[in-house]
KEBA-753054 format. One record per residue (C-alpha): residue number from 1; residue in three letters; x negated, y negated, z negated. Coordinates in steps of 0.001 Angstrom, whole numbers, plus 500000, padded with zeros to 6 digits. Example, Ala and Ser with C-alpha at 12.3 -4.5 7.8 and 13.67 -1.06 7.14 Angstrom:
REM residues 2
1|ala|487700|504500|492200
2|ser|486330|501060|492860
This chain:
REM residues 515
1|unk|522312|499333|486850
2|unk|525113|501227|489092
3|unk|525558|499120|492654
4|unk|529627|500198|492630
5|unk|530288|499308|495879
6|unk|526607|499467|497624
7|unk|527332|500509|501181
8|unk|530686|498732|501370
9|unk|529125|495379|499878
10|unk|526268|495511|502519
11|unk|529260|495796|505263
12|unk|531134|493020|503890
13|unk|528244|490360|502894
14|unk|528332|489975|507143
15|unk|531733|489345|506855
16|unk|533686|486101|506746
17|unk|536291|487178|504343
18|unk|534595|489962|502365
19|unk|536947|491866|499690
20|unk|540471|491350|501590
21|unk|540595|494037|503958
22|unk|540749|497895|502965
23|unk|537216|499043|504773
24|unk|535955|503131|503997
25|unk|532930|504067|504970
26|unk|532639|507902|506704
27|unk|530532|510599|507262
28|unk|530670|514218|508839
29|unk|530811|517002|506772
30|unk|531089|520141|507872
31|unk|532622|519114|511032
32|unk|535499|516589|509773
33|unk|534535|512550|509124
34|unk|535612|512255|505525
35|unk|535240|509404|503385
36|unk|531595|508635|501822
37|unk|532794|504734|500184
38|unk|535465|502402|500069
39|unk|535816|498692|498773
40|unk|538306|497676|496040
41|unk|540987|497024|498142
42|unk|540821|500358|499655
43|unk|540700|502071|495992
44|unk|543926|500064|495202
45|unk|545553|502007|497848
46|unk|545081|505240|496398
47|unk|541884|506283|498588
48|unk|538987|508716|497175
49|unk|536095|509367|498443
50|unk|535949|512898|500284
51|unk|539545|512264|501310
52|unk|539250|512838|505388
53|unk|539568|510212|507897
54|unk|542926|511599|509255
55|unk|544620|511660|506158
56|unk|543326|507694|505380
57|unk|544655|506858|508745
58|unk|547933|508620|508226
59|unk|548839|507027|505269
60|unk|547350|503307|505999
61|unk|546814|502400|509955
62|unk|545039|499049|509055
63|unk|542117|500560|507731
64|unk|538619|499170|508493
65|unk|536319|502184|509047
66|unk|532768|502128|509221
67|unk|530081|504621|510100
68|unk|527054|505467|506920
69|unk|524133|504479|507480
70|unk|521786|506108|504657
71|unk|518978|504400|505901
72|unk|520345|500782|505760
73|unk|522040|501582|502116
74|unk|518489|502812|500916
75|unk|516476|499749|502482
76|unk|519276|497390|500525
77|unk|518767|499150|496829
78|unk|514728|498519|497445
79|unk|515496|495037|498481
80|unk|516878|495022|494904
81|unk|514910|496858|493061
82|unk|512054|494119|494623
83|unk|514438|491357|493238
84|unk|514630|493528|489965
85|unk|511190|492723|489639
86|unk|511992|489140|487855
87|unk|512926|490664|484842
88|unk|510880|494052|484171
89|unk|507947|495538|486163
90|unk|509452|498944|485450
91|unk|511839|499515|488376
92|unk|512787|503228|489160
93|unk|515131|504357|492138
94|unk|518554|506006|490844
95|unk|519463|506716|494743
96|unk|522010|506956|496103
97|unk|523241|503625|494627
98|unk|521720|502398|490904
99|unk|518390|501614|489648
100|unk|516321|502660|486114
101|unk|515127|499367|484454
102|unk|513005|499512|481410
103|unk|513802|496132|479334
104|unk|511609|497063|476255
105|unk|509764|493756|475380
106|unk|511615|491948|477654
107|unk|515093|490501|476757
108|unk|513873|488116|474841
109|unk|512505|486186|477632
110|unk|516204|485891|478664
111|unk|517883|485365|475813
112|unk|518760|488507|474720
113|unk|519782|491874|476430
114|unk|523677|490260|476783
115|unk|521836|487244|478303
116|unk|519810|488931|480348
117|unk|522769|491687|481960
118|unk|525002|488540|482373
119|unk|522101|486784|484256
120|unk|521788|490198|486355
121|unk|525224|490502|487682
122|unk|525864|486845|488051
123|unk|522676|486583|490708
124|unk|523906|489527|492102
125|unk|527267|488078|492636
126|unk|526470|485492|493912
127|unk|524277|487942|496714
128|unk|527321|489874|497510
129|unk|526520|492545|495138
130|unk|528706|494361|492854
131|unk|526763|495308|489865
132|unk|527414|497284|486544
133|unk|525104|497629|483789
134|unk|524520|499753|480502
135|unk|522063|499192|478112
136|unk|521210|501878|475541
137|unk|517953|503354|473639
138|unk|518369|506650|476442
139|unk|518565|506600|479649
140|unk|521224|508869|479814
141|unk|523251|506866|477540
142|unk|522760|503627|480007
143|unk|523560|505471|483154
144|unk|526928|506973|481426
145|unk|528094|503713|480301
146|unk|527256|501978|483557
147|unk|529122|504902|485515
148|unk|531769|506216|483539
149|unk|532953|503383|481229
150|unk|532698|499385|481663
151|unk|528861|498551|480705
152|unk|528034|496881|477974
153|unk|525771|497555|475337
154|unk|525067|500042|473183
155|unk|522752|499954|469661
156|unk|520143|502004|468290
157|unk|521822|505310|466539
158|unk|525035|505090|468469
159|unk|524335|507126|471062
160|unk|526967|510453|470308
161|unk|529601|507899|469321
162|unk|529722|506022|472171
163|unk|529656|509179|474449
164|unk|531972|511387|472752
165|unk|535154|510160|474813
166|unk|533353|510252|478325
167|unk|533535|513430|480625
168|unk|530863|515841|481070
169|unk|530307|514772|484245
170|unk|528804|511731|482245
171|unk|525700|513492|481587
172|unk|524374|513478|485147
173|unk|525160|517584|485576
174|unk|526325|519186|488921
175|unk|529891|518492|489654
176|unk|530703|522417|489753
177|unk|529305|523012|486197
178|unk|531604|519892|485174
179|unk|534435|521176|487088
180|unk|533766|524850|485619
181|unk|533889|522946|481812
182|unk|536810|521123|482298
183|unk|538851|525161|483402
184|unk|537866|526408|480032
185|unk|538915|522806|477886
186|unk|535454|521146|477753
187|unk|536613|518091|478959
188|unk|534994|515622|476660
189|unk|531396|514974|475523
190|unk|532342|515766|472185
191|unk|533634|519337|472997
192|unk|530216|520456|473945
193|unk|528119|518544|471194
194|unk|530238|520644|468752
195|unk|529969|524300|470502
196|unk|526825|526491|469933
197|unk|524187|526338|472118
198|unk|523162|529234|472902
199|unk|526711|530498|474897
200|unk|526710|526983|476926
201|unk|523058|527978|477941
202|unk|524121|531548|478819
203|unk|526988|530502|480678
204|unk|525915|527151|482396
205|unk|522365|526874|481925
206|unk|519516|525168|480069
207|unk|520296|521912|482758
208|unk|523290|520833|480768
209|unk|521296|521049|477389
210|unk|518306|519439|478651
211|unk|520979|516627|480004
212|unk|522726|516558|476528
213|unk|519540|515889|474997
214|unk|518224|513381|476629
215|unk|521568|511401|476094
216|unk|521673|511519|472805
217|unk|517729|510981|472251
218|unk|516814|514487|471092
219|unk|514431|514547|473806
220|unk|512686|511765|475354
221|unk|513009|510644|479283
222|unk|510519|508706|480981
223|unk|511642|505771|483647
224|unk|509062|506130|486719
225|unk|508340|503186|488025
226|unk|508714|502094|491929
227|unk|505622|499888|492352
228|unk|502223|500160|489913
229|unk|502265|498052|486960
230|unk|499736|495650|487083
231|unk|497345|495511|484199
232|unk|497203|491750|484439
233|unk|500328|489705|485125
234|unk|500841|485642|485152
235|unk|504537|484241|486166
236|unk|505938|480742|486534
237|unk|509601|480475|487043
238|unk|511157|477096|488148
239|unk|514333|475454|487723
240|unk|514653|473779|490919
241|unk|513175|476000|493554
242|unk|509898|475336|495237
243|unk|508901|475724|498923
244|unk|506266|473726|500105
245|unk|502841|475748|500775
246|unk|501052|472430|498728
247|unk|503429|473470|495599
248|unk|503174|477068|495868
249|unk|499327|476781|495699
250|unk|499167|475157|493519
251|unk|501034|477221|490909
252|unk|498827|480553|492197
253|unk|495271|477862|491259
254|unk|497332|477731|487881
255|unk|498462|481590|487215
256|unk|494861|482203|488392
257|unk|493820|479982|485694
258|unk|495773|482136|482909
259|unk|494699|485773|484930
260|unk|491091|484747|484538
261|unk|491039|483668|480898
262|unk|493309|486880|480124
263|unk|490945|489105|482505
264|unk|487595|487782|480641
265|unk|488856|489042|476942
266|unk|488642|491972|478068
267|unk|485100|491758|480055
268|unk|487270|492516|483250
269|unk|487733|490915|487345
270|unk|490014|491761|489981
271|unk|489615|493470|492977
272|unk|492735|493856|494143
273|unk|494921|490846|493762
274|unk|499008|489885|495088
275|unk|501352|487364|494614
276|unk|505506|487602|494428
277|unk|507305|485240|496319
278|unk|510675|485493|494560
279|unk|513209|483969|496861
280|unk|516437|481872|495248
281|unk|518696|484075|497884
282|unk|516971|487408|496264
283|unk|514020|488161|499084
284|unk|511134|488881|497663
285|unk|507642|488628|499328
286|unk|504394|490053|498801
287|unk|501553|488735|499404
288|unk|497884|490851|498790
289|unk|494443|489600|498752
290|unk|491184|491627|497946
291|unk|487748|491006|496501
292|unk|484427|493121|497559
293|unk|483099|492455|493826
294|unk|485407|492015|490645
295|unk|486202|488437|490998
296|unk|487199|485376|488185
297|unk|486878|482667|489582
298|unk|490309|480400|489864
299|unk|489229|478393|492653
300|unk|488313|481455|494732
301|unk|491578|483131|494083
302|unk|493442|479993|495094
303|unk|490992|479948|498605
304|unk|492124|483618|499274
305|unk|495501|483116|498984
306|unk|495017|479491|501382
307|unk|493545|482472|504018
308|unk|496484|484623|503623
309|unk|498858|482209|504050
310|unk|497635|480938|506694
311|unk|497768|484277|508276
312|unk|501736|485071|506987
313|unk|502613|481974|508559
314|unk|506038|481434|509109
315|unk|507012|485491|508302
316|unk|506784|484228|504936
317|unk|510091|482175|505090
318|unk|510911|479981|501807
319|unk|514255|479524|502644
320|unk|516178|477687|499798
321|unk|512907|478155|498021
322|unk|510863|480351|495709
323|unk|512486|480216|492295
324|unk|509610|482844|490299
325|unk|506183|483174|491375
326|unk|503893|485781|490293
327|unk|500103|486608|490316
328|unk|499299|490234|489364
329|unk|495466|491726|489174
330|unk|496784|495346|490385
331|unk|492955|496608|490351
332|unk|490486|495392|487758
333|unk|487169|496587|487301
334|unk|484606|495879|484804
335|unk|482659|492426|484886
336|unk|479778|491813|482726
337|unk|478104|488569|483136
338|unk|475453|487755|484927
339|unk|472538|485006|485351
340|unk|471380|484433|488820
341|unk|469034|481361|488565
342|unk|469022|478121|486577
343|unk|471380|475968|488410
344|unk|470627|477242|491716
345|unk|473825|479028|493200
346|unk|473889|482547|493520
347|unk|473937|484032|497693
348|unk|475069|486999|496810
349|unk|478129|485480|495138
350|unk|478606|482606|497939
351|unk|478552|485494|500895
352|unk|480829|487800|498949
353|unk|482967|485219|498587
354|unk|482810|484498|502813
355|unk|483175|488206|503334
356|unk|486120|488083|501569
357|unk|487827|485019|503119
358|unk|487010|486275|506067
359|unk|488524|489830|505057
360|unk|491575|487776|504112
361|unk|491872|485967|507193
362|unk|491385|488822|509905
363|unk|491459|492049|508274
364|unk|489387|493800|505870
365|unk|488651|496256|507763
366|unk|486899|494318|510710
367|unk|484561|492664|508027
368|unk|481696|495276|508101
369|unk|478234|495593|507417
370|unk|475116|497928|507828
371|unk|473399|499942|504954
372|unk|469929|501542|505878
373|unk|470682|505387|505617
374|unk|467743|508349|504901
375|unk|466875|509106|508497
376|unk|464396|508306|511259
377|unk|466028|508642|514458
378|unk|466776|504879|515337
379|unk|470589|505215|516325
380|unk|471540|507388|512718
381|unk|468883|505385|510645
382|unk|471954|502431|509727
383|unk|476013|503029|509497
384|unk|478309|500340|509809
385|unk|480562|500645|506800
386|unk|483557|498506|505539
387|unk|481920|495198|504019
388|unk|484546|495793|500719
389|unk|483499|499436|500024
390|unk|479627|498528|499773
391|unk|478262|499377|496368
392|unk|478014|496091|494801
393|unk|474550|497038|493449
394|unk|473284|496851|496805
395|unk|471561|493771|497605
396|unk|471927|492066|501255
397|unk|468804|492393|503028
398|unk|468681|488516|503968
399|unk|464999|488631|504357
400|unk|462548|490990|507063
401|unk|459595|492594|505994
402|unk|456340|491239|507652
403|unk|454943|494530|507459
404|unk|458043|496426|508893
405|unk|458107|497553|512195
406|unk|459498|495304|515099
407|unk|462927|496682|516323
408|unk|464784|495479|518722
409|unk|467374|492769|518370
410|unk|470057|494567|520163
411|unk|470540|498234|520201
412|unk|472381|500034|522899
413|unk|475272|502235|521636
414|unk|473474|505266|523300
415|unk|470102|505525|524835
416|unk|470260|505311|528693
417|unk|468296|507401|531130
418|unk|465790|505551|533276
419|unk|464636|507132|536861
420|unk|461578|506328|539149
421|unk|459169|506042|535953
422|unk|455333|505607|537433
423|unk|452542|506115|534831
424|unk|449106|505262|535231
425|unk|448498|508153|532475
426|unk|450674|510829|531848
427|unk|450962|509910|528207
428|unk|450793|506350|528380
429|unk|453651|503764|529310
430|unk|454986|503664|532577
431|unk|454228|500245|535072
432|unk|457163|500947|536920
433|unk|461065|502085|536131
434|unk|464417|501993|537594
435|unk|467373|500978|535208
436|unk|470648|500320|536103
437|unk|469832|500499|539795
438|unk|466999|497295|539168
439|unk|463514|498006|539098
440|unk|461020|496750|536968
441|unk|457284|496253|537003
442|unk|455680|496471|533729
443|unk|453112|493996|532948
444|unk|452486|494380|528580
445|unk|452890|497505|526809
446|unk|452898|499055|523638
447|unk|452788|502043|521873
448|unk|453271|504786|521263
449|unk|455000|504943|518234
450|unk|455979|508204|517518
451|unk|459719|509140|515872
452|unk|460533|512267|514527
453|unk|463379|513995|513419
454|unk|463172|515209|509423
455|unk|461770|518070|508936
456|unk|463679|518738|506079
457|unk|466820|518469|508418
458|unk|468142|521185|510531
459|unk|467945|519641|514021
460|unk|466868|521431|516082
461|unk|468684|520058|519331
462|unk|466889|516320|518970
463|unk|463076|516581|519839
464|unk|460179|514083|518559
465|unk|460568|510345|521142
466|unk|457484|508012|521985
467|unk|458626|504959|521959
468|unk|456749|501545|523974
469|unk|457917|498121|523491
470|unk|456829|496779|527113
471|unk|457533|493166|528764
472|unk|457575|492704|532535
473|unk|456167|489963|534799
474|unk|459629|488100|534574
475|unk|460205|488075|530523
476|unk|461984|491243|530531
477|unk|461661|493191|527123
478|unk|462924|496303|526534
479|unk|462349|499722|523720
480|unk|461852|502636|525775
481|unk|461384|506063|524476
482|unk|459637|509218|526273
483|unk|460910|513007|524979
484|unk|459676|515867|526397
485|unk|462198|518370|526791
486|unk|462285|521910|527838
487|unk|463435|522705|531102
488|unk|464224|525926|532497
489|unk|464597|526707|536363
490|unk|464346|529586|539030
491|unk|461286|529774|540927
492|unk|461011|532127|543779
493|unk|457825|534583|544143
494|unk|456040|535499|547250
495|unk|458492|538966|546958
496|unk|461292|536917|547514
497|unk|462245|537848|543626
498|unk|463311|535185|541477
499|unk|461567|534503|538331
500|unk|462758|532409|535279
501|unk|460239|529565|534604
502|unk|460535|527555|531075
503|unk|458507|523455|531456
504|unk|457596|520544|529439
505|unk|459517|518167|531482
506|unk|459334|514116|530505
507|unk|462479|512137|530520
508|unk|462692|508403|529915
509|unk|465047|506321|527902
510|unk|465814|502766|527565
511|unk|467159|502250|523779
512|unk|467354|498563|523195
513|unk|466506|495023|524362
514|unk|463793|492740|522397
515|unk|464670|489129|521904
């Protein structure tokens, strides 16, 4: 598909009276504004593109003249390759100004390939869109056709016939090479398929074979693709557009319906799941949801999508109303079944399920959880970890142990220090401590419970902790630690000499609060 008039067409479709007016488009190059596009009114005059600015002017004073803007032409060919989307999930970028679209297995559902190109340009029409297309067996045979003669269509085996008459330039070669045929009478397609090879290599390099090739099918080209193709894909189109939210979920419960059934052939589930919004004006939005375990369940697809909706909100804009709706499973993985219980419902499944509404509804990555980790220091023994990436082997640890330690309901981020400890015994709990400029009087204590580093671990830098769960007189409980740490300091000698003195010093930390 070649977008003839891309940058002028996205110009005009602002414009009241689009077409009438000669408009050019311009860019700098090498220090002069010459002309990058025009519209067909401006080709009618004689304008080309590279012609400069002054020149255009000189001849025609009416001219409309418009800056490029790269950016803007390259945002309005993805807008269509999104469109594009309706008819083939193999979209590839032709930039500046066409798109690759793989139609193998396809036309049918349109009627035919005629059907379907007629479809194509009429819809782009009607967007303000001048479209040509070329269908062919190559790719290089479609882009000539579409380029460098009027479309259309070409069969199976006709490949050199059909190119013969068409210029070099045809074959998607630099512009010098071309010009560089043309000076020594290669000026057709069919002058070079007749030469021998090996001087045209010599002379012009292996590019123009390799390009000759691929027109003609010798050697095969590959379309790459814009977006993934989904391994699972349900559609509904409509022929009356849709745009109530009711409506809309409803046909995702129903393409769920046929993902699922499609999905379970195979033993499969999805975990990564979006839906198309295909506009009637040509926007097209995406919409993604994801699962933290395969998923294939209809009714929990639909309940996904109700959460991301509600979330799009009125960015998702039906305008004249969706037309084609699609539900793709982008990321499957495998999903053997399963038996929980005998008619009891399954926890695990129900609080996957929340974790991924909720993931739906605020973000998936402020849905975490906590998985126990191989260490004994408190603080490194859990890590908080994105709810979604947990292995879904590991089991949520809905129940406590009655023969696990007690731990404290809330732990602080980093122990605190505590001042003005008082012990009764220099290893035993203190009855007295200052924290956060209140003191408290201890009144029940317990401990100590002693927490080492591994020893299998090089840490060197954290030392062994005593830790007492104590209560004061007014309810307060609290997990304080003790760790004895070596302190060095100068200590003077009756010579007046100072002498470097290494101590076991005790310093107190407050490391969470008990319920």
């Amino acid at each position: 598909m070649w977008l003839r008039r891309l940058s002028t067409d996205r110009i005009e479709r602002r414009s009241s009276a689009p077409g009438e007016a000669p408009l050019i488009v311009v860019e700098p190059v090498k220090g002069a504004l010459r002309i990058a596009a025009l519209n067909d009114a401006a080709a009618l005059l004689g304008l080309t593109p590279g012609l400069p600015l002054a020149d255009a002017r000189a001849r025609y004073t009416s001219l409309q003249v418009a800056q490029a803007e790269p950016e803007a032409d390259r945002a309005l060919l993805v807008a269509v390759a999104d469109w594009c989307d309706r008819y083939t999930p193999l979209v590839g970028l032709d930039a500046p100004d066409g798109l690759l679209l793989d139609i193998t297995g396809c036309a049918h559902l349109f009627g035919g390939e005629r059907a379907m190109a007629r479809d194509m340009i009429l819809r782009l029409a009607r967007q303000g869109l001048q479209a040509r297309i070329g269908i062919a067996g190559t790719v290089g045979c479609a882009w000539a056709m579409a380029r460098h003669d009027k479309g259309g269509i070409v069969r199976a085996g006709d490949e050199t016939a059909t190119l013969a008459p068409l210029p070099p330039l045809a074959l998607r070669i630099d512009p010098e090479i071309a010009r560089l045929l043309a000076q020594t009478g290669l000026r057709r397609i069919a002058d070079l398929a007749t030469r021998p090879r090996a001087p045209l290599a010599a002379r012009y390099g292996q590019e123009l074979l390799r390009r000759l090739d691929q027109a003609f099918g010798i050697e095969d080209e590959s379309i790459t693709p814009r977006l993934p193709v989904p391994p699972y894909v349900a559609e509904r189109r409509f022929p009356d557009p849709i745009g109530r939210e009711d409506d809309v979920l409803g046909t995702v419960a129903q393409l769920a319906q046929e993902l699922c059934v499609l999905m379970e052939r195979r033993g499969e589930g999805a975990r990564h799941i979006q839906t198309a919004l295909f506009r009637a004006d040509g926007k097209v939005y995406r919409i993604d949801a994801g699962a933290g375990q395969p998923l294939r369940d209809p009714e929990r697809i639909r309940r996904l999508f109700l959460e991301r909706f509600a979330v799009v909100g009125d960015a998702c804009d039906p305008g004249f109303g969706y037309d084609m709706i699609r539900l793709s499973a982008l990321v499957a993985d495998r999903m053997d079944p399963v038996q929980s219980g005998l008619g009891a419902p399954d926890p695990q499944a129900a609080l996957t399920h929340l974790i991924d509404r909720l993931g739906a509804r605020l973000g998936r990555q402020r849905i975490a959880r906590l998985v126990t980790q191989d260490k004994h220091i408190p603080e490194a023994a859990v890590a908080m970890v994105p709810a979604h990436q947990a292995s879904p082997s590991t089991p949520w640890e809905d129940e406590q142990d009655s023969l696990a330690l007690i731990r404290p309901t809330r732990m602080l981020a980093a122990p605190e220090r505590i001042d003005g400890v008082l012990n009764e015994v220099p290893d035993g709990a203190p009855v007295r401590f200052t924290w956060r400029d209140a003191f408290y009087h201890v009144a029940i204590a317990e401990g100590p419970e002693r927490i080492a580093p591994e020893w299998w671990r090089d840490e060197s830098n954290v030392h062994p902790r005593d830790y007492f769960r104590i209560e004061t007189g007014e309810g307060f409980r609290a997990w304080i630690f003790r760790q004895d740490r070596l302190c060095k300091f100068k200590q003077i000698q009756d010579d007046g000499t100072e002498k470097d003195v290494v101590e076991l010093k005790a310093h107190w930390f407050l490391h969470g609060l008990m319920a």
